[in-house]
C-alpha positions in Angstrom: -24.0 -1.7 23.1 -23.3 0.0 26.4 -19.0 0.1 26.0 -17.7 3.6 27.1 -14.7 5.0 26.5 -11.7 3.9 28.6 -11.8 7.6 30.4 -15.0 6.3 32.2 -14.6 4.4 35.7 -17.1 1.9 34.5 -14.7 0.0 31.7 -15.2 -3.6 32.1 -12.0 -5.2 34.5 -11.3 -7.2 31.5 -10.2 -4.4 29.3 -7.5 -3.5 31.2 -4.0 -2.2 30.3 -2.9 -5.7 29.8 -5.9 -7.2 27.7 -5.5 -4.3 25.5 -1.9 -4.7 24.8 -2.0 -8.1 24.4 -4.1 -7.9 21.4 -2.5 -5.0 19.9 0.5 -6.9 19.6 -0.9 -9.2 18.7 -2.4 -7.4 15.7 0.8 -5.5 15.1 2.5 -9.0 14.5 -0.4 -10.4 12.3 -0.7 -10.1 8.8 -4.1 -8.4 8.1 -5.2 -11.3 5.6 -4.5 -13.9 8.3 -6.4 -11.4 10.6 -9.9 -11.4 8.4 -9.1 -15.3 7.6 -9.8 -15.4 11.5 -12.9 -13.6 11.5 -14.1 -15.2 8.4 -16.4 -18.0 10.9 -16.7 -15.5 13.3 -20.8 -15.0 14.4 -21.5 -11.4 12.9 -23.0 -10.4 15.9 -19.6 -11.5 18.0 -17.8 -9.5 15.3 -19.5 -6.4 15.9 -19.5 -6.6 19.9 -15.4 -7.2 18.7 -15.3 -4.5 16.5 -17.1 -1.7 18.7 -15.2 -2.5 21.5 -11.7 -2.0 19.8 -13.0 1.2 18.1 -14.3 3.0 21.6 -11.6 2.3 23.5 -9.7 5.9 22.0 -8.3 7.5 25.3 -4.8 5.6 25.6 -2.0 5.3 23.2 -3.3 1.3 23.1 -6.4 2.1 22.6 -5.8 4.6 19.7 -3.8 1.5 18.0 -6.6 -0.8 18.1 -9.1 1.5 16.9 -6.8 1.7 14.1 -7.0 -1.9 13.5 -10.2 -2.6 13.8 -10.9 0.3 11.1 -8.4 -0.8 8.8 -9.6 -4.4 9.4 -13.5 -3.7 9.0 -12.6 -1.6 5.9 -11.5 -5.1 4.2 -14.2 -7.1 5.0 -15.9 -9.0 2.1 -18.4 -6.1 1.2 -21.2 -8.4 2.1 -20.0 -9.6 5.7 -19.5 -5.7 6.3 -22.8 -5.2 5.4 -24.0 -7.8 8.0 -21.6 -6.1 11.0 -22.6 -3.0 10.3 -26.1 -3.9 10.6 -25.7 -5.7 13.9 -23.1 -2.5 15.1 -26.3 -0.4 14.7 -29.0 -2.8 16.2 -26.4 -3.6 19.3 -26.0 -1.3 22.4 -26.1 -3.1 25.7 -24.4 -6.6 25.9 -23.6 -8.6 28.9 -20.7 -8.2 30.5 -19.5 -11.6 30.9 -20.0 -12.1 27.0 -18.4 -9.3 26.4 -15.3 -10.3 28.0 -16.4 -14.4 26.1 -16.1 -12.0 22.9 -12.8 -10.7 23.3 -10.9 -13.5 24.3 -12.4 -16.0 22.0 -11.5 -13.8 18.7 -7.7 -13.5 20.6 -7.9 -17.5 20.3 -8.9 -17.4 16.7 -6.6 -15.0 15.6 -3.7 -17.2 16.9 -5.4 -20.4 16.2 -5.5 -19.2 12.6 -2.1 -17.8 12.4 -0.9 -21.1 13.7 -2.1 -22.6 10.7 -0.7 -20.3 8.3 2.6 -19.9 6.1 2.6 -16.4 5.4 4.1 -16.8 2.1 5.1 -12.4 1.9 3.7 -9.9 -0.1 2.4 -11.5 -3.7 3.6 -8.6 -5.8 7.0 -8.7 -3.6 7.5 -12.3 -4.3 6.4 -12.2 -8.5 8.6 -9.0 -8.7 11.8 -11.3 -7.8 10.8 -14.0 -10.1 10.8 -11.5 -12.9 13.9 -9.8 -11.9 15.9 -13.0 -13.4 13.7 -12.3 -16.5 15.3 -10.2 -19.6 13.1 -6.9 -19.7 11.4 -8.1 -23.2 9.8 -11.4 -20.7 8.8 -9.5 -17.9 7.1 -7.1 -20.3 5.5 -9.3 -22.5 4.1 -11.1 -18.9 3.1 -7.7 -17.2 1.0 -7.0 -20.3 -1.0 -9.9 -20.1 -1.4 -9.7 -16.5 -2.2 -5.8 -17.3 -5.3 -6.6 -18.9 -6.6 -8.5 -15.6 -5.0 -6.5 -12.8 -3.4 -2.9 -14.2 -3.1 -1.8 -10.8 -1.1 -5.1 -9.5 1.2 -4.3 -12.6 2.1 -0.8 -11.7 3.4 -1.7 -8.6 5.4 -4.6 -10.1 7.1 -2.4 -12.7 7.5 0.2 -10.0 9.2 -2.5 -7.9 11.0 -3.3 -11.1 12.3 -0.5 -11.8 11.2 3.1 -11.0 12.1 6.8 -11.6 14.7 7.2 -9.3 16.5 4.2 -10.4 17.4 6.6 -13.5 20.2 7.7 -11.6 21.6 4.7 -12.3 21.8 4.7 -15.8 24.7 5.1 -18.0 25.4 8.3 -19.9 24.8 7.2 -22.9 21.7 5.7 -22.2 20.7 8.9 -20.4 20.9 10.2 -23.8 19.6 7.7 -25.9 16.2 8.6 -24.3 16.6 12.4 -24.6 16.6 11.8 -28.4 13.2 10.5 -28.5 11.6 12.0 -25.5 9.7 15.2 -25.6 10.4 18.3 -23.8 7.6 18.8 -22.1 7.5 15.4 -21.3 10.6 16.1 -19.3 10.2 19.0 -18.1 6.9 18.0 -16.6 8.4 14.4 -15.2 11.7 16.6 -13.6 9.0 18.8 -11.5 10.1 18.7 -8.1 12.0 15.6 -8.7 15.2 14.0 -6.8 18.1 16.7 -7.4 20.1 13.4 -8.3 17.9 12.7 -11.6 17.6 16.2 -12.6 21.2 16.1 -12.3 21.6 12.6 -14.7 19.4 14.4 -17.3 21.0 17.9 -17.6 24.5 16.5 -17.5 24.1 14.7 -20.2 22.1 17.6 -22.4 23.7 20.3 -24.8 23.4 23.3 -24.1 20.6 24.5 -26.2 18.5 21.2 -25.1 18.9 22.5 -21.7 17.8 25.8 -21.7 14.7 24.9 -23.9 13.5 22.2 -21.1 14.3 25.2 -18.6 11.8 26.9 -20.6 9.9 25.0 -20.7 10.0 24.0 -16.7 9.4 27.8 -16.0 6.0 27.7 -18.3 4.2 24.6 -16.4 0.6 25.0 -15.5 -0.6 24.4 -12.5 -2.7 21.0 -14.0 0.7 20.0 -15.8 2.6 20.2 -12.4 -0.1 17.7 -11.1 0.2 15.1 -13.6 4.3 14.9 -12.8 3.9 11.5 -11.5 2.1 10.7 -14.8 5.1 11.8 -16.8 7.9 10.3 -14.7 5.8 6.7 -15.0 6.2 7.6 -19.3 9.8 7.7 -18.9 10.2 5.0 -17.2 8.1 3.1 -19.9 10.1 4.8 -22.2 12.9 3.2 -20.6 11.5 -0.5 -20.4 10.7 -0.3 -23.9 14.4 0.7 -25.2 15.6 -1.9 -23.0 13.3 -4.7 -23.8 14.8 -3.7 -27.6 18.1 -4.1 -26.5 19.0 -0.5 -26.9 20.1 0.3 -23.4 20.7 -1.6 -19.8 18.7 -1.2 -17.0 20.8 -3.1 -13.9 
């Protein structure tokens, strides 16, 4: 497949400035799902022509955008339809002109064809994470574990919707220190690693004096590995802090 790069005199009239902008904003407007939805009856071979084209066209700021789409895009193709493009990508390196420029404006039609047909209902995780916000914590935990078993990625970023590390800042005092009784100082000291001065703040306020300067300690004596697993830590408190409230023992909003 003979496409060269738009810094060449020989780009086909059709990819001009206006063809290219057209379907990146079109792209930048379209949910990715209804996107591959489109090229779900596309011909594989018609794909790839697609797909090359948007990735060699790197020399303008348009171009640079649709290269990024089409990456993005091809990267979350059904593994087996990738496999089929990717075969006809490397089998492909002259193509007609004329069908070329067929190509191009017939996957623009689909794309809007199928988002045409579409209610683009929002993000899934988005839409289940309000649901469970008029949930008591002891629900939405009792759901998430369930739904843990099936999806545990899905469900961290639910509970992270739900409520996350920096929302500690919102806690009351007391509940602060209702989960300094049980929590570990390393635990602590390892989740407070570089985090927002506003929760290191919440915590320390709310320790004695001694309980301070033995999680300083122990802040000062990190390795390098235990300053890696931070984000680890912080998701622990946060659990810690689902659990007390699914229990009734403190608030969370």
């Amino acid at each position: 497949m003979s496409l060269p790069d738009t810094d060449s005199r020989t780009v086909p009239p059709f990819l001009n400035e206006a063809a290219l902008k057209e379907l990146a904003v079109l792209l930048d407007e379209t949910h990715p799902q209804v996107v591959l939805a489109a090229l779900q009856d596309v011909d594989d071979s018609d794909a790839a022509v697609f797909f090359v084209m948007c990735a060699h066209l790197k020399s303008e700021p348009t171009g640079n955008a649709l290269a990024a789409h089409a990456g993005k895009l091809f990267a979350q193709l059904p593994f087996d339809k990738k496999v089929s493009i990717a075969e006809k990508i490397t089998t492909t390196e002259v193509v007609d002109a004329e069908r070329a420029a067929q190509i191009w404006h017939e996957h623009i039609v689909k794309i809007k064809e199928t988002l045409q047909k579409t209610a683009f209902l929002g993000e899934g995780t988005t839409n289940l994470t309000k649901l469970l916000s008029y949930m008591d914590v002891a629900e939405q935990n009792q759901l998430l574990e369930v739904l843990a078993e099936k999806n545990p990625e899905v469900v961290n970023s639910i509970s992270e919707q739900l409520f996350n590390f920096e929302d500690l800042g919102g806690l009351e005092n007391e509940a602060i220190k209702a989960i300094l009784k049980v929590l570990d100082q390393q635990t602590l000291a390892i989740a407070l690693h570089n985090a927002p001065p506003a929760i290191h703040d919440r915590f320390f306020e709310n320790m004695s004096a001694s309980q301070a300067e033995a999680v300083e300690a122990e802040a000062t004596q990190l390795t390098f590995e235990q300053t890696q697993i931070a984000e680890t830590a912080r998701q622990s408190v946060v659990n810690l802090v689902r659990n007390f409230a699914a229990k009734g023992l403190l608030r969370i909003g």
